[in-house]
N, C-alpha and C positions, 0 to 999 in steps of 0.2 A: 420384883426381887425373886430371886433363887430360892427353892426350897431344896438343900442337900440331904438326897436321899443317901441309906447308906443299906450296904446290906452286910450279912455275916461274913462275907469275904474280903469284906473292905479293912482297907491298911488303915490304921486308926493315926497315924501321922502323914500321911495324905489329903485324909479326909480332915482332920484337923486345920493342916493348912487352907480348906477348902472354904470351910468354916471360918475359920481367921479373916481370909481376904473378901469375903459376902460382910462380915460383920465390923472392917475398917469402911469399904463402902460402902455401907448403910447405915450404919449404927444400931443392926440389927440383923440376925441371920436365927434362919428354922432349919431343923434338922428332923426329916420325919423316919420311922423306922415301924417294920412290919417283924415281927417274929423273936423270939428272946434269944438267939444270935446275931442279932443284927441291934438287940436295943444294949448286947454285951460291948458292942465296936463302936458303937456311936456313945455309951458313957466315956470310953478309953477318949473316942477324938474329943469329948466334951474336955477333957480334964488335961487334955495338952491343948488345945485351942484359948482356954482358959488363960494356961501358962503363958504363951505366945500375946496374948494380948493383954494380960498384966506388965509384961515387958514394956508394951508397948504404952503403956499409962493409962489403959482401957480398967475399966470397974466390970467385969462380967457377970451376970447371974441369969442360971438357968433356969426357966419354967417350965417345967412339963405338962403336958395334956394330951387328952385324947383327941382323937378326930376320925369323921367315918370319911373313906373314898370307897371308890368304887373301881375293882378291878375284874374285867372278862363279866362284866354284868351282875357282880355277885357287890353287896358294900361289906366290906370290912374295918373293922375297927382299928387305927394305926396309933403310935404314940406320935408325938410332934413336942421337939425340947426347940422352945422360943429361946435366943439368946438376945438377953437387952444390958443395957447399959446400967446399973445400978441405980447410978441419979436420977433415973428416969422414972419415979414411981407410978405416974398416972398409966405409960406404957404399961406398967410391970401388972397394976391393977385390972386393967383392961383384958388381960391374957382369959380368955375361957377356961373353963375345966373339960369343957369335951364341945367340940365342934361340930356338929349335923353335915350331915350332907347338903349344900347349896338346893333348892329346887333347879337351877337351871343347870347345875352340872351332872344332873343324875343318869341326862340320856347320855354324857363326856363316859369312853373308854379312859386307861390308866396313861395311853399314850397323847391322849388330846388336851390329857389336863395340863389349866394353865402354868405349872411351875416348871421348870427345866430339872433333868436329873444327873445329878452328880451320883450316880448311885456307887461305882467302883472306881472309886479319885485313881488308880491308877492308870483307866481310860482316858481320865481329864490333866496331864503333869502340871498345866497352865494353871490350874484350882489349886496344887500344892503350891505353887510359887507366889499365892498373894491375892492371884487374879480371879475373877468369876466367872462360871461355866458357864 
């Protein structure tokens, strides 16, 4: 699965739709975000993704946590808002409060890691229409 990065330049109805279409096929979508312009755009696409999948007869709730990655050799500490399904409680319980760095991802750069980046959904238009990056 896609992890939708976002950053403080990203269009929060974009990224939204970004989010929407990872979270119809999956029944679950993460949105990770570095910096407090970037955790201000990804609350906004949180809260229209939301919208968009209430429409769609989805129960959405967000989980927030922390998580350490590792970027240019340095770890830093990121947020990461898990979107699950409401009924799904065991998922929902399962969610970490802060995530460690993997031991075998530590020697992984920011570009080797395993998730794909949707970081500025206006790069990706396919991500606003449903689809996943």
């Amino acid at each position: 699965m896609n992890i939708v990065k976002v950053a403080s330049h990203s269009r929060p109805y974009k990224v939204a739709g970004a989010i929407a279409g990872v979270f119809r096929e999956h029944r679950r979508a993460e949105v990770q975000v570095i910096g407090a312009g970037a955790v201000n755009q990804a609350v906004k696409a949180l809260i229209i993704a939301r919208n968009y999948l209430i429409q769609d007869g989805y129960t959405p709730v967000v989980v927030p946590l922390f998580v350490d990655i590792e970027i240019h050799g340095r770890v830093r500490t990121a947020v990461r808002f898990v979107i699950l399904e409401a009924t799904d409680v065991d998922a929902i319980r399962q969610v970490p409060l802060h995530m460690a760095l993997p031991p075998e991802a530590e020697g992984e750069s920011e570009g080797e890691a395993a998730s794909e980046t949707v970081a500025d959904a206006e790069e990706a238009p396919s991500a606003a229409a449903g689809d996943t990056a």
